[in-house]
C-alpha positions as CSV (number, residue, x, y, z in Angstrom):
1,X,-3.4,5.6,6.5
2,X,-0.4,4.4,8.3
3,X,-0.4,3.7,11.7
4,X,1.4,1.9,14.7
5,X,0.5,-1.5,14.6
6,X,-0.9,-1.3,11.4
7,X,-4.2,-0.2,12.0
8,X,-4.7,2.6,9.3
9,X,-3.1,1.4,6.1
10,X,-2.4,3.8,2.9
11,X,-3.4,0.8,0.2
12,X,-5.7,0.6,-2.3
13,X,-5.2,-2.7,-1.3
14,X,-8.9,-1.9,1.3
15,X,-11.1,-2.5,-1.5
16,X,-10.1,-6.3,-1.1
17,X,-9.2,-6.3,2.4
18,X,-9.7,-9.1,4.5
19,X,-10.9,-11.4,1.8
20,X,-8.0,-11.7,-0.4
21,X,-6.5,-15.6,-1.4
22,X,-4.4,-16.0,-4.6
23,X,-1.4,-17.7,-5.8
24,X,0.6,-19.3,-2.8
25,X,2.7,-22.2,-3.7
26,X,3.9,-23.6,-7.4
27,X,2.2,-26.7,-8.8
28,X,4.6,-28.8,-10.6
29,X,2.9,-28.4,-14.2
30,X,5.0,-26.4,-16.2
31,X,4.2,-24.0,-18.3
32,X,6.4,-21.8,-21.1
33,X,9.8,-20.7,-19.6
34,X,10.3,-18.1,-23.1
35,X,9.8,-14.3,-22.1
36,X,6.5,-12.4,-22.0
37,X,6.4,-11.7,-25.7
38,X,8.1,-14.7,-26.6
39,X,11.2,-14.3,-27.0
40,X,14.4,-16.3,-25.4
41,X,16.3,-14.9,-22.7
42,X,19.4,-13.0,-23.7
43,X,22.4,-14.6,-22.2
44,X,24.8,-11.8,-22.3
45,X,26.0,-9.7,-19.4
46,X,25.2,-6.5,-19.0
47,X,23.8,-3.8,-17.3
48,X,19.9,-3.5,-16.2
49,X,19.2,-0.3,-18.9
50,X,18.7,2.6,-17.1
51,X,20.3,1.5,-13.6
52,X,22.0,4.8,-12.6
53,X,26.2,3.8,-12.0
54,X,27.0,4.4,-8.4
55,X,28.8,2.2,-6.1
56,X,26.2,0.7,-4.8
57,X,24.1,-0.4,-7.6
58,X,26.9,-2.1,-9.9
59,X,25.5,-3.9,-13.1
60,X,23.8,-6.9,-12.2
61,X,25.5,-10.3,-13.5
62,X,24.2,-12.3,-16.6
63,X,22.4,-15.0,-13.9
64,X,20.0,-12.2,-13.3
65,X,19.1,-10.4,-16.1
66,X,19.2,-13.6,-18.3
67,X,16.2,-15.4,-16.5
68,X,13.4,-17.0,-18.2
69,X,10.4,-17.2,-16.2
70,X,9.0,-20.4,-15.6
71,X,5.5,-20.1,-15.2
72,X,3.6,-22.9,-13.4
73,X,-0.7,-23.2,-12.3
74,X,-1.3,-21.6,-9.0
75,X,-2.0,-23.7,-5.9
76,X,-4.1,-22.2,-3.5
77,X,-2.4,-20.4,-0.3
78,X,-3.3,-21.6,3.3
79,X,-7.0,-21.2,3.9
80,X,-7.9,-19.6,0.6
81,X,-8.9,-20.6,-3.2
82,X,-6.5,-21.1,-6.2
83,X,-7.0,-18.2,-8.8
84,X,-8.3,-19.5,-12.5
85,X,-6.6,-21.7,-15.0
86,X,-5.9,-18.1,-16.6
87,X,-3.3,-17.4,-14.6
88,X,-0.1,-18.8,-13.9
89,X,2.5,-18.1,-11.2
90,X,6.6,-18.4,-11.0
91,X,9.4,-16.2,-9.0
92,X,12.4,-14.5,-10.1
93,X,16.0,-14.5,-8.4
94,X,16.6,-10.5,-7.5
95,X,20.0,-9.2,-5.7
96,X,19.3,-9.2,-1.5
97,X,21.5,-6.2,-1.6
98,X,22.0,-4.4,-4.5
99,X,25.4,-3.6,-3.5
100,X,26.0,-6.9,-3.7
101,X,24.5,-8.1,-7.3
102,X,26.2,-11.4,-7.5
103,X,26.0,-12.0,-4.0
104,X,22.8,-13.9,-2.0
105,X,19.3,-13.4,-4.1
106,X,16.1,-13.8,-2.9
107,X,12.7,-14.4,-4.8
108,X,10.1,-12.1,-6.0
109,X,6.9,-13.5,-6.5
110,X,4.8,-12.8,-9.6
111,X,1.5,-13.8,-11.2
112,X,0.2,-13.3,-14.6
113,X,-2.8,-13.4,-16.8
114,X,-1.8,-13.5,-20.3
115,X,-3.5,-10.8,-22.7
116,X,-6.7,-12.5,-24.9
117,X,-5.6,-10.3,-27.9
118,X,-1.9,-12.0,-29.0
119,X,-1.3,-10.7,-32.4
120,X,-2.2,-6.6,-30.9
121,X,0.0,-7.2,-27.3
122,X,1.6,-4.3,-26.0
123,X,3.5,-6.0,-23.1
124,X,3.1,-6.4,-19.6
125,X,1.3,-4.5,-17.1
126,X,2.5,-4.5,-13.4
127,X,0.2,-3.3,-10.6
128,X,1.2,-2.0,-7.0
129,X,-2.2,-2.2,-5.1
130,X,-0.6,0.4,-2.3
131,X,0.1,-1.0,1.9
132,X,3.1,-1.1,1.7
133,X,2.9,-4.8,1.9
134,X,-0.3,-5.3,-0.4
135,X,0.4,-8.8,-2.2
136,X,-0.1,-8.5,-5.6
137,X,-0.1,-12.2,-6.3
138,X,-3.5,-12.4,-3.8
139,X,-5.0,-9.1,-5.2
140,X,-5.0,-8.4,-8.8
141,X,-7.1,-12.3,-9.6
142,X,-9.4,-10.7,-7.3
143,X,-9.6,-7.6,-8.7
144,X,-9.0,-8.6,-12.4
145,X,-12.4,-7.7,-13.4
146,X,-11.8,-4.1,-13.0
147,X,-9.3,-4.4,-15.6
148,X,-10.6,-6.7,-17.9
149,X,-10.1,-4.0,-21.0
150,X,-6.6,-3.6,-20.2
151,X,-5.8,-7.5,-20.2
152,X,-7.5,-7.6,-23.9
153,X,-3.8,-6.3,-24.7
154,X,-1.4,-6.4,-21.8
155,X,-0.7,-9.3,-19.8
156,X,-1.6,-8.0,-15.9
157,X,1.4,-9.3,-13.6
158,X,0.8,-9.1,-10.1
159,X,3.8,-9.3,-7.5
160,X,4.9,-9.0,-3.6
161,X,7.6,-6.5,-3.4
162,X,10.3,-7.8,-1.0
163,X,9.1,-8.1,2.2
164,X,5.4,-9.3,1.3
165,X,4.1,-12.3,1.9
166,X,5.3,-14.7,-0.9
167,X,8.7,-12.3,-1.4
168,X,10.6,-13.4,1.6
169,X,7.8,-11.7,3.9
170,X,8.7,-9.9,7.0
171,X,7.5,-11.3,10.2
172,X,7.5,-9.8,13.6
173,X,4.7,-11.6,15.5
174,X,2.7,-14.7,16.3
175,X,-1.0,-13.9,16.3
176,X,-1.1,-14.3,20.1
177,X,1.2,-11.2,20.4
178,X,-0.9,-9.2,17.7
179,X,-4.1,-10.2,19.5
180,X,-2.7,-9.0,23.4
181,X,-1.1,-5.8,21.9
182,X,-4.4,-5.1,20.6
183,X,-6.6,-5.8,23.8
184,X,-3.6,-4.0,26.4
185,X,-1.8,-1.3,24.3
186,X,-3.4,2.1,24.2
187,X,-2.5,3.9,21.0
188,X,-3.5,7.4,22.4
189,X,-2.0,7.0,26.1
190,X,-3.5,9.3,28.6
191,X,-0.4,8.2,31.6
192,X,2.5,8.2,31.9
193,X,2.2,4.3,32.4
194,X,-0.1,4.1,29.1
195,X,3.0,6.2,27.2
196,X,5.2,3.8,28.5
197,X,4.0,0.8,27.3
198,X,3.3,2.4,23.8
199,X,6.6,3.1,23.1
200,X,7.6,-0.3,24.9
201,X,5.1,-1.8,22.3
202,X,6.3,-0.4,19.1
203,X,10.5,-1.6,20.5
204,X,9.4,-5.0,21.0
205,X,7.5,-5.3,17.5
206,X,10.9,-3.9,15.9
207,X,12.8,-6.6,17.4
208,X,10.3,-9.0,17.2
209,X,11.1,-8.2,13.1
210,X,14.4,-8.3,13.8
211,X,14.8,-11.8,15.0
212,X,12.4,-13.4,12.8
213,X,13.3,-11.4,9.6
214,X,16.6,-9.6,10.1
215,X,18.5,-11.1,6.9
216,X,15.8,-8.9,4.8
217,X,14.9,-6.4,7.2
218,X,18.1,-4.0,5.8
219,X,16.6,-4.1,2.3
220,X,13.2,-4.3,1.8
221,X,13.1,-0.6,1.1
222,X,10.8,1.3,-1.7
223,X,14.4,2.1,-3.8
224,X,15.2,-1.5,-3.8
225,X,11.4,-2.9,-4.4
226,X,12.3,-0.3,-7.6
227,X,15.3,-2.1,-8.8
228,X,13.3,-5.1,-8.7
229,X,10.9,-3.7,-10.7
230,X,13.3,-3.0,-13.6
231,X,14.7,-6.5,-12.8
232,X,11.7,-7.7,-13.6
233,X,10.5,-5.1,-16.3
234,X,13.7,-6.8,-18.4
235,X,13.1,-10.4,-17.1
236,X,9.6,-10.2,-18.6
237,X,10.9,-8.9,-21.8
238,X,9.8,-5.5,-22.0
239,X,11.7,-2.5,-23.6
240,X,9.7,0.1,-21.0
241,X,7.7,-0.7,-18.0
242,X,4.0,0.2,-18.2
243,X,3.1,0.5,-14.7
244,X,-0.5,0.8,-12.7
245,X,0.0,2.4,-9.1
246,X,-2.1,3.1,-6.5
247,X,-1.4,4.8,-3.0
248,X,2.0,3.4,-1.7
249,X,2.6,2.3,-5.3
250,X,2.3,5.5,-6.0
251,X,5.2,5.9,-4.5
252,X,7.0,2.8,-5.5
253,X,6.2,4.4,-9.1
254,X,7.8,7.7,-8.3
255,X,10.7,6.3,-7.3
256,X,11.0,3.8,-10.4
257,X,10.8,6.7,-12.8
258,X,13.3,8.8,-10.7
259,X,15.9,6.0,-10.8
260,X,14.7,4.4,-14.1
261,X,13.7,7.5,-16.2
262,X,14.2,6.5,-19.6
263,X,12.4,3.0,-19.2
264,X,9.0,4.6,-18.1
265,X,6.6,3.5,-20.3
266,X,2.7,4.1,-20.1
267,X,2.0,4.6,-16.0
268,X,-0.9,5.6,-13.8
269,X,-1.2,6.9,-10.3
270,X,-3.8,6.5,-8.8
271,X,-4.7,7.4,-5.6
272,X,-1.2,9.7,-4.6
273,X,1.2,9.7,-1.9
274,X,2.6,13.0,-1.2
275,X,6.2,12.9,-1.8
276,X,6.9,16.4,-0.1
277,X,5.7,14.7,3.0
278,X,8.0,13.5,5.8
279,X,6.2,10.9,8.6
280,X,4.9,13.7,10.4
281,X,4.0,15.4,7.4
282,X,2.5,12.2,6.4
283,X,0.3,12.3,9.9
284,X,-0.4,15.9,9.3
285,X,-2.3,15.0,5.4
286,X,-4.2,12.1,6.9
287,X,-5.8,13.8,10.2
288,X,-6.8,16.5,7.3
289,X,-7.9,14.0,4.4
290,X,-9.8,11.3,6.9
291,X,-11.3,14.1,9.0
292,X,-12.7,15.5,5.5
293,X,-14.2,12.1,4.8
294,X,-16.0,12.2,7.9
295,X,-17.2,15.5,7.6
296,X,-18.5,15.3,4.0
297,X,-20.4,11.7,5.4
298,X,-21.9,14.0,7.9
299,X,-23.3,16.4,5.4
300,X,-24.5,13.7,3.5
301,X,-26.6,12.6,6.4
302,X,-27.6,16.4,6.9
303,X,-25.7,16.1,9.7
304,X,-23.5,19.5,11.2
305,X,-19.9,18.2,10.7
306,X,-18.3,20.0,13.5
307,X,-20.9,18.8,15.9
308,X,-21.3,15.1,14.6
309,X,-17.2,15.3,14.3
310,X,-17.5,16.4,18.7
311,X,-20.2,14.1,19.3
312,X,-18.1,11.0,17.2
313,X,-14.7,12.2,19.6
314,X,-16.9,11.9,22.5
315,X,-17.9,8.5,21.9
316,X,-14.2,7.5,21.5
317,X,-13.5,9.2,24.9
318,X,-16.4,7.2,26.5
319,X,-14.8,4.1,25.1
320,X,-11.4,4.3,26.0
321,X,-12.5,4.8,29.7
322,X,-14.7,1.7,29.5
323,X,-14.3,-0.9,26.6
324,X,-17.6,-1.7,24.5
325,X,-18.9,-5.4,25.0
326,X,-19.5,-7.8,21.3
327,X,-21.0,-11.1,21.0
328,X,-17.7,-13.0,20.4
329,X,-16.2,-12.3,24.3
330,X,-13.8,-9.6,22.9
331,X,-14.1,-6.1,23.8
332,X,-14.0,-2.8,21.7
333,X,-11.2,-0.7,22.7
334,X,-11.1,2.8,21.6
335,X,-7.7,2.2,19.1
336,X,-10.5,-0.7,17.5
337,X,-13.2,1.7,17.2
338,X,-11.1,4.7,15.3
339,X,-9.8,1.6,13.1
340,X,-13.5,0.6,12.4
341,X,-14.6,3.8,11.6
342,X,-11.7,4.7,9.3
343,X,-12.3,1.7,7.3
344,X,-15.8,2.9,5.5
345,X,-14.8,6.2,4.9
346,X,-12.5,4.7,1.9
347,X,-15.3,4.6,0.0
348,X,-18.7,6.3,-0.4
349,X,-20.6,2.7,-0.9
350,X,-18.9,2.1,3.1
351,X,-21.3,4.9,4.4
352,X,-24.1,3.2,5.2
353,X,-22.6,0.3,7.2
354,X,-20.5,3.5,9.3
355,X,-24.0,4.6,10.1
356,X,-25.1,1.3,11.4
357,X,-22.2,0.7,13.4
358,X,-21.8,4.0,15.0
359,X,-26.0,3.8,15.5
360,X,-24.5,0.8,17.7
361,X,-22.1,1.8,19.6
362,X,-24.2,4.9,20.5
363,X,-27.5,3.7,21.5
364,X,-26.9,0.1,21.9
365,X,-23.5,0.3,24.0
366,X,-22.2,-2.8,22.1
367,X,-19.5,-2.7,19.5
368,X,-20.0,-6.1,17.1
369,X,-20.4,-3.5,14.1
370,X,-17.0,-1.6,14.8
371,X,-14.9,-4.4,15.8
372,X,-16.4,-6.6,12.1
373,X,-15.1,-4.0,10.0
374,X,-11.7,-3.0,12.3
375,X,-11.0,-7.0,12.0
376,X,-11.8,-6.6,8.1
377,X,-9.0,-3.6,8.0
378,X,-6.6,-5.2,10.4
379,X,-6.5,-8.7,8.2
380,X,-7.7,-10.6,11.4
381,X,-10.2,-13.3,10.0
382,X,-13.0,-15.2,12.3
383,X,-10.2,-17.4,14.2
384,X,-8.0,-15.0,15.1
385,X,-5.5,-15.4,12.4
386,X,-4.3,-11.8,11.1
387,X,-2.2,-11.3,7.7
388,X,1.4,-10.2,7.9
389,X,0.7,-7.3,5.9
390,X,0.8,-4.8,9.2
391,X,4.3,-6.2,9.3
392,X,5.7,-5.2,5.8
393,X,4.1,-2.1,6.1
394,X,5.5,-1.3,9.0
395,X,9.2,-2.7,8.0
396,X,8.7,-1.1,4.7
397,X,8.1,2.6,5.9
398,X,10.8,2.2,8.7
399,X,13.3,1.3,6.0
400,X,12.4,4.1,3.8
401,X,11.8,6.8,6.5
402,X,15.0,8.8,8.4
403,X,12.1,10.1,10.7
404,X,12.2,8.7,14.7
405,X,10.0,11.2,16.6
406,X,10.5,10.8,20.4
407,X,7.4,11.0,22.6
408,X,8.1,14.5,23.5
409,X,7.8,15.4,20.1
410,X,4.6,13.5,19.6
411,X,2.9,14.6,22.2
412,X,3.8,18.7,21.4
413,X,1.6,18.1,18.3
414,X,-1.4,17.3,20.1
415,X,-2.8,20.3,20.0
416,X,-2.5,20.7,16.7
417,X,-3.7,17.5,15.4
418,X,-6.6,17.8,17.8
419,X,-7.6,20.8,16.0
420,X,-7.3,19.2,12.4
421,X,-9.2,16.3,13.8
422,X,-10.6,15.7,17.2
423,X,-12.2,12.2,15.8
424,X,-8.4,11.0,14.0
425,X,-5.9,13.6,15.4
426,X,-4.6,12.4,18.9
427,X,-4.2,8.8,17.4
428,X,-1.8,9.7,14.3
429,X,-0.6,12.5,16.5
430,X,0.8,9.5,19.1
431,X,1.7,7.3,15.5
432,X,4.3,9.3,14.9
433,X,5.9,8.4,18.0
434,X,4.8,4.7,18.0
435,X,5.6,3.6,14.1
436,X,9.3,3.3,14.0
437,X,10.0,3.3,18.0
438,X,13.4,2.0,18.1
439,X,13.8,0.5,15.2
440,X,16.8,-2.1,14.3
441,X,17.2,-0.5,10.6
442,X,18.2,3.3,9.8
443,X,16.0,5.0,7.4
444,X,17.1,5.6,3.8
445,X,15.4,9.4,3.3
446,X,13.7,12.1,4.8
447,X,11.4,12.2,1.5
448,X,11.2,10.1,-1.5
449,X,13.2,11.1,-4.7
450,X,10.7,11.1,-7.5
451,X,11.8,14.0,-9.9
452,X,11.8,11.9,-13.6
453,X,13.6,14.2,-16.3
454,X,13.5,12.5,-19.5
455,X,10.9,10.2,-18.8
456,X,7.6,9.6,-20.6
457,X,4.5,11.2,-19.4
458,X,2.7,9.9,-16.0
459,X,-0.4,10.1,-15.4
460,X,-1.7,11.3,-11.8
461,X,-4.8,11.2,-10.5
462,X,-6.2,12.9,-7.5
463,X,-9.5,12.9,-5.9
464,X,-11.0,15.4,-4.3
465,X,-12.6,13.3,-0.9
466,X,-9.9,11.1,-0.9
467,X,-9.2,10.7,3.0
468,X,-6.2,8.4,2.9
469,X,-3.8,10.2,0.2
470,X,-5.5,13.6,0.3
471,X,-6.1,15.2,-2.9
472,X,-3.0,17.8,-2.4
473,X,0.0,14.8,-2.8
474,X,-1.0,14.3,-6.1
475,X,-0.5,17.7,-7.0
476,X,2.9,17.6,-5.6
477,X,3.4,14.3,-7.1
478,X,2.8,15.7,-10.5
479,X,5.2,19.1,-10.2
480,X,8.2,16.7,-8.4
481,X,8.0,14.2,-11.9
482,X,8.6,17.5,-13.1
483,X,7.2,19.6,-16.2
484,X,5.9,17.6,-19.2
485,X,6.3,14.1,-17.5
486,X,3.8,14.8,-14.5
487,X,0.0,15.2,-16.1
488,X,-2.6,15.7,-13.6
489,X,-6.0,14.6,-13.6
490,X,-8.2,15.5,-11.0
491,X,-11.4,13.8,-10.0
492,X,-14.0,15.6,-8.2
493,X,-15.4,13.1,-5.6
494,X,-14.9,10.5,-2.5
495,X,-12.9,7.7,-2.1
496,X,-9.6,6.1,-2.0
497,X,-9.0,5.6,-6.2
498,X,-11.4,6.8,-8.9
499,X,-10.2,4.9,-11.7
500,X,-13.0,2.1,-11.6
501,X,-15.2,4.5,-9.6
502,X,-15.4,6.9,-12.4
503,X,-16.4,6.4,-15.9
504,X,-14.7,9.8,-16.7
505,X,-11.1,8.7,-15.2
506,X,-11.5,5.3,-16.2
507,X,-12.3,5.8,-20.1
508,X,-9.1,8.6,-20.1
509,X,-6.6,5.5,-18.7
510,X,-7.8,2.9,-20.5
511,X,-7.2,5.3,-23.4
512,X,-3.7,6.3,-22.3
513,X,-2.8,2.9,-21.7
514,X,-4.7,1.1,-25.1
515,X,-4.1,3.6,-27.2
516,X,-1.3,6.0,-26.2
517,X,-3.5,9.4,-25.7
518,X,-2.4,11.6,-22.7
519,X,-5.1,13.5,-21.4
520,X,-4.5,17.3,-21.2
521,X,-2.6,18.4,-18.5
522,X,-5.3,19.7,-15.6
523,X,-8.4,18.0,-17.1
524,X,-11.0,17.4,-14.8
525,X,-13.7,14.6,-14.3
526,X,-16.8,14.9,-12.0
């Protein structure tokens, strides 16, 4: 779920949050420089295959496309653990502006396990865990287990998009600033005052961006993290891209196959952004998809939704008048306490510790349980240190989004949102307002372009409980790819991603992506 500040974020990226470390810095060791499937780099110029000819995307010069990656052992990042001797890290040179392809580059950053099975490899796999600003290159050693079929015959290749961490990350603020905007800025104001501040907040984070990242900040967009990817795609030596997606990468995957249509290869979506959506539309899905979480966690404790939904908003109310105390000095605030209990409903294996946290809050009147797991979403680790992931996200969206709704506007939907949620509502009514205050960069679109004639089939998958990308976006995602390249699969269940969750959608992927079998157009698991 997006969110000012970064509270609510849309990734798949939560099933790893707050204890991610991976591939930070190059060792010197090097390791082969020839393409994925071994062969040389072709030093002729031309054209990235499939770049659509307008004039700002000329062909991109020789010294691009012509790379050879030269992949290296992974050192371990600041504070974290190297990944195994299985995988091996490098960067490759892409265009800061498109517009300009032989002008300034910048590096992506990339990791790979190679596949065990050389003599039946079908290429390379590239995985966009969601945010935006998930880093690749920290989650997929962390998650490679989960796909430990696929690597028997694709090498998985993790990356940062531009923008993320390793990729010429955005920056916006020190965690002293992250850690006083937290304690004094209310993200559902009740005042005039409150209102002020909140808009004040979300201007000064912009410019904050600005001054510490403002060479980037004009192009780390989802079209251009696309170009990358078919940058990349040829780098790596691939004739199509086979592509795993979930939530924002979703997106990102959309919007590859839209620009890049005839070098789709095999690609998933897991886990779907609605492309239909604008940023209030965007609000409007999560209020409905979170607050549908909730209630089905309700039921599941034989609890009346709409009265443990009142009773939950209550509590929240009771808060923001009059912090909760923890046992670390720091106090719950009421933006803290929405964040903490958002972050369990992402999965059905979170419920129990939402139950012990809220048991907390409302008969013990102290909030350890809520702020653990809000730290946990918010990348803020036991010393106060927070990830810079709230920042990509944040620079990211703004990039991609036209959308700048004034408070005015935020605060006519109130009544709306309270009626869609009255635990979630106000807080991504108020978003709306918050997320792109001011910002120093125009947005590109009002919605993403993700219609793919041509192109091979996709495969999206919905889940029914999802409460971050509610089940409906992957329906649209599937009719905007367009007839024949958009197959839907839906799975009947809870949580953000199935694929790994179920045995039904995991068995139809790995045989789409093994073996080349599309499922059937509508099937269903569950």
């Amino acid at each position: 779920m997006r969110a000012h500040q970064g509270v609510l974020r849309t990734g798949a990226v939560l099933l790893t949050a707050g204890l991610l470390a991976g591939c930070g810095l190059l060792s010197t060791e090097p390791e082969s420089s020839d393409r994925a499937d071994g062969r040389p780099g072709d030093t002729s110029a031309s054209p990235s295959p499939g770049l659509k000819e307008t004039p700002k995307t000329p062909p991109l010069p020789a010294a691009l496309t012509s790379q050879r990656p030269d992949w290296k052992r992974c050192t371990a990042p600041s504070g974290g653990s190297a990944p195994g001797s299985d995988w091996r890290c490098t960067s490759v040179k892409v265009p800061l502006d498109y517009a300009k392809p032989s002008g300034e580059t910048i590096a992506v950053a990339l990791i790979r396990k190679q596949a065990r099975d050389k003599d039946r490899r079908l290429g390379s796999m590239l995985f966009n865990f969601g945010g935006p600003g998930g880093s690749g290159v920290e989650i997929l050693p962390r998650a490679a287990a989960s796909y430990e079929k696929l690597n028997s015959r694709y090498d998985l290749v993790g990356f940062d998009p531009r923008g993320v961490a390793a990729s010429s990350g955005v920056s916006c603020r020190t965690d002293e600033e992250q850690e006083q905007a937290a304690r004094s800025v209310d993200l559902t104001p009740d005042t005039a005052a409150e209102e002020a501040a909140f808009i004040k907040d979300g201007a000064d984070f912009g410019a904050g961006c600005q001054r510490r990242s403002g060479k980037v900040l004009p192009h780390v967009g989802t079209t251009n993290a696309a170009r990358d990817l078919d940058l990349i795609r040829e780098v790596l030596g691939d004739d199509k891209l086979s592509y795993f997606g979930f939530s924002y990468g979703t997106e990102l995957g959309g919007t590859y196959a839209h620009i890049f249509p005839q070098n789709v290869g095999r690609t998933v979506l897991d886990a779907v952004v609605d492309p239909t959506a604008d940023g209030i539309g965007h609000a409007r899905n999560q209020a409905t998809g979170f607050q549908r979480a909730l209630e089905n966690y309700l039921k599941d404790r034989g609890e009346n939704p709409k009265a443990g939904s009142e009773r939950i908003a209550r509590m929240l109310a009771r808060i923001d008048r009059k912090s909760l105390p923890t046992a670390s000095g720091r106090e719950l605030t009421e933006s803290l306490a929405v964040t903490g209990i958002v972050t369990p409903l992402y999965s059905q294996s979170g419920w129990p510790a939402l139950t012990a946290a809220l048991d907390e809050a409302e008969n013990k009147g102290t909030g350890d349980g809520l702020l653990q797991l809000a730290d946990s979403y918010n990348g803020r680790d036991e010393d106060g240190r927070y990830d810079t992931q709230a920042h990509s996200q944040r620079a990211i969206s703004c990039a991609d989004s036209k959308a700048r709704p004034t408070v005015d506007e935020a605060r006519a939907l109130l009544p709306e949102f309270r009626k869609l949620s009255p635990v979630f509502g106000p807080f991504l009514a108020w978003d709306t307002a918050g997320w792109c205050a001011q910002w120093p960069v125009d947005g590109e679109h009002e919605t993403p372009e993700t219609d793919a004639p041509g192109a091979g089939p996709i495969l999206v998958i919905g889940t029914t409980g999802d409460p971050a990308t509610p089940y409906e976006g992957a329906q649209r995602m599937a009719d905007e790819l367009g007839k024949g390249v958009g197959i839907m699969l839906t799975n009947k269940g809870e949580g953000h991603g199935a694929y790994g969750e179920s045995d039904c959608v995991t068995a139809a992927v790995d045989s789409y992506f093994l073996d080349g079998k599309v499922p059937e157009d509508g099937m269903t698991c569950g």
